[in-house]
MARLOPA-886633 format. One record per residue (C-alpha): residue number from 1; chain; x negated, y, z negated. Coordinates in nm, 2 decimals, padded with zeros to 4 digits. Layout:
<pts>
<pt><resi>NUM</resi><chain>A</chain><xx>X</xx><yy>Y</yy><zz>Z</zz></pt>
...
</pts>
This chain:
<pts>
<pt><resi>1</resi><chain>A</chain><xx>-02.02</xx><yy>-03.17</yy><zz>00.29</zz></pt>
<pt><resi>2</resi><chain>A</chain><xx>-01.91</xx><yy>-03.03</yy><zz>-00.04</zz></pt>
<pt><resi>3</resi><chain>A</chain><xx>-01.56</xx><yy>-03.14</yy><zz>-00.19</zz></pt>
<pt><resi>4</resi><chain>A</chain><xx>-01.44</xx><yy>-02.89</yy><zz>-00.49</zz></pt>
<pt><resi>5</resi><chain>A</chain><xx>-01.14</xx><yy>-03.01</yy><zz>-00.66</zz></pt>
<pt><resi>6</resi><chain>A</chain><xx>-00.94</xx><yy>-02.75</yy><zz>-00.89</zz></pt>
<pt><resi>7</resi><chain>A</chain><xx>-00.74</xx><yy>-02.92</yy><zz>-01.14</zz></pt>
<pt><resi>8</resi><chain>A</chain><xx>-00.42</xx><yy>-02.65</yy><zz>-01.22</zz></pt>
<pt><resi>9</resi><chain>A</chain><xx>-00.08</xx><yy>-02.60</yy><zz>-01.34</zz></pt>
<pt><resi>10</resi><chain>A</chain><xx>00.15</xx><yy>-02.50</yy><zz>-01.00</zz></pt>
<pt><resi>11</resi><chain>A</chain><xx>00.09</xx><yy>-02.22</yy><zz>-00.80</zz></pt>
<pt><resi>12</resi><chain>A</chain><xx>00.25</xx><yy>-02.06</yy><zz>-00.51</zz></pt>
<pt><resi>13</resi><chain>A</chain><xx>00.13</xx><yy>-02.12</yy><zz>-00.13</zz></pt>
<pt><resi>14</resi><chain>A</chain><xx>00.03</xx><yy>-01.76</yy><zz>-00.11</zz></pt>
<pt><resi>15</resi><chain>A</chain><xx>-00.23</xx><yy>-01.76</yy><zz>-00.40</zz></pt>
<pt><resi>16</resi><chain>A</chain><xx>-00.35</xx><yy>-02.16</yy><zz>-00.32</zz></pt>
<pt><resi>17</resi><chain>A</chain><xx>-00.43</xx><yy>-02.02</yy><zz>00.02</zz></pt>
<pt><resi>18</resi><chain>A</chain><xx>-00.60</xx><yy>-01.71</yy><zz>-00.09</zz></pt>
<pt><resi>19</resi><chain>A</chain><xx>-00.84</xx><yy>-01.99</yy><zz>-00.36</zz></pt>
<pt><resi>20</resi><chain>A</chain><xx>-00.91</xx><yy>-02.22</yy><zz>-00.07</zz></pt>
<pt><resi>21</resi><chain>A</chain><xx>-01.10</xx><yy>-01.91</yy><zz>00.16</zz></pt>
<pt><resi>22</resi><chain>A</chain><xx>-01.24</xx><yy>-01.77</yy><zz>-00.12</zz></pt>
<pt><resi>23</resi><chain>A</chain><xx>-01.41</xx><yy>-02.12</yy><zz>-00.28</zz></pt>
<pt><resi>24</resi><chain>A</chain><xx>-01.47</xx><yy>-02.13</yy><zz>00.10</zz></pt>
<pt><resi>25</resi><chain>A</chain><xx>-01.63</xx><yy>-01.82</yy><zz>00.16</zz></pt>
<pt><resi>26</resi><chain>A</chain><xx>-01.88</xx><yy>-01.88</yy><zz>-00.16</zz></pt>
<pt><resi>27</resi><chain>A</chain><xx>-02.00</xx><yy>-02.20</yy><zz>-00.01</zz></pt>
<pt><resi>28</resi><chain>A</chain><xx>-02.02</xx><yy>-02.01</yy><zz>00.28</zz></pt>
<pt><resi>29</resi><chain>A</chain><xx>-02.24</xx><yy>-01.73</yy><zz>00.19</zz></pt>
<pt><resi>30</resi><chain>A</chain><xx>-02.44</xx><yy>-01.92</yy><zz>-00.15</zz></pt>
<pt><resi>31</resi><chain>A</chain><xx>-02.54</xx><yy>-02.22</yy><zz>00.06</zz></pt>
<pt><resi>32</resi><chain>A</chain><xx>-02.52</xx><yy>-02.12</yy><zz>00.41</zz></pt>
<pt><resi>33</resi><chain>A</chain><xx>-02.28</xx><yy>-02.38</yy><zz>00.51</zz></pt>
<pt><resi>34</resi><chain>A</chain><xx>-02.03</xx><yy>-02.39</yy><zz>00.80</zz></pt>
<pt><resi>35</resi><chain>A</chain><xx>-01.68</xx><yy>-02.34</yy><zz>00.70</zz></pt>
<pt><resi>36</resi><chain>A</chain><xx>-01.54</xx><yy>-02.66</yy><zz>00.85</zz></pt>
<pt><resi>37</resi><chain>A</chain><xx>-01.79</xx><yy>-02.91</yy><zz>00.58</zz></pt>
<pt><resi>38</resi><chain>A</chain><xx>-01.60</xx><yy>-02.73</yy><zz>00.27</zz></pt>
<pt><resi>39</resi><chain>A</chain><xx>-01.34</xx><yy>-02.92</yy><zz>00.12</zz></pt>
<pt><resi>40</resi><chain>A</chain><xx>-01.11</xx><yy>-02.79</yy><zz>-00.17</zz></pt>
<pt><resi>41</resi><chain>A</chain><xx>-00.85</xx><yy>-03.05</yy><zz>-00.31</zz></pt>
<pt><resi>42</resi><chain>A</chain><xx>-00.57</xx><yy>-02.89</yy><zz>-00.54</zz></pt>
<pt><resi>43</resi><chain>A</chain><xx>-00.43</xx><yy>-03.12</yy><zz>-00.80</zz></pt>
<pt><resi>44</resi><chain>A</chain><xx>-00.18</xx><yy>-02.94</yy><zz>-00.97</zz></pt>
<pt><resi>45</resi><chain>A</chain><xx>-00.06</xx><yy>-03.02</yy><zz>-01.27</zz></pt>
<pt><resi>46</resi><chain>A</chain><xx>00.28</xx><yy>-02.98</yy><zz>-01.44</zz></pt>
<pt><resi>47</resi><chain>A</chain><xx>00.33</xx><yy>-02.82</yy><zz>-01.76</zz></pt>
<pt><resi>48</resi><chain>A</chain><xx>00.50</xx><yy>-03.16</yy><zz>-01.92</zz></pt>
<pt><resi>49</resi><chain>A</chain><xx>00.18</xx><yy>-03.36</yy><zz>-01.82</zz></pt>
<pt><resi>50</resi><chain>A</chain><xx>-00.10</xx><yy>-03.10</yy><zz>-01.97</zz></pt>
<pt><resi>51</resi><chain>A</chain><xx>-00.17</xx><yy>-03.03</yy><zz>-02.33</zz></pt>
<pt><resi>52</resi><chain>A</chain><xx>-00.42</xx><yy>-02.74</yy><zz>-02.50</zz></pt>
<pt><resi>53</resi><chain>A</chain><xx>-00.47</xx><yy>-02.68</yy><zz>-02.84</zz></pt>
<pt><resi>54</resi><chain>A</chain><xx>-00.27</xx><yy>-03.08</yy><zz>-02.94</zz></pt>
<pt><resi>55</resi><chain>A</chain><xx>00.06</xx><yy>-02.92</yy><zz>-02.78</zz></pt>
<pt><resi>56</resi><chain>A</chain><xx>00.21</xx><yy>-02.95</yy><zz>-02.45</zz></pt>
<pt><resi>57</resi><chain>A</chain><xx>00.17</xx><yy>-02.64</yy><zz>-02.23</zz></pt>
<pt><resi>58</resi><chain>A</chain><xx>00.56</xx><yy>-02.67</yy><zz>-02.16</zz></pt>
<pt><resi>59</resi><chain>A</chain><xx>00.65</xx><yy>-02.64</yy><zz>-02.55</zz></pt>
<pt><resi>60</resi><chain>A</chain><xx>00.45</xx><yy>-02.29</yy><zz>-02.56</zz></pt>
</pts>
């Protein structure tokens, strides 16, 4: 049973849903898996609490 876990700054319902089938859907088809054993966890992350480049992404 594969878990994926995407690490991301917020996005809407509509585009989370649309990631889950299609990280689903390449499990699916690369390793011939049912549907149901895929897992994907979103941990999203908010722009105060992630940093590129030494500065916050919420200063940029």
């Amino acid at each position: 049973m594969p878990i994926v876990t995407v690490q991301q700054g917020p996005r809407s319902v509509e585009l989370k849903r649309e990631l889950v089938q299609r990280i689903t859907d390449a499990f699916v088809d690369t390793l011939q898996l049912p549907a149901e054993t895929v897992q994907v966890w979103i941990q999203e992350v908010p722009a105060d609490s992630w940093g590129v480049a030494g500065k916050l992404v919420a200063d940029k």
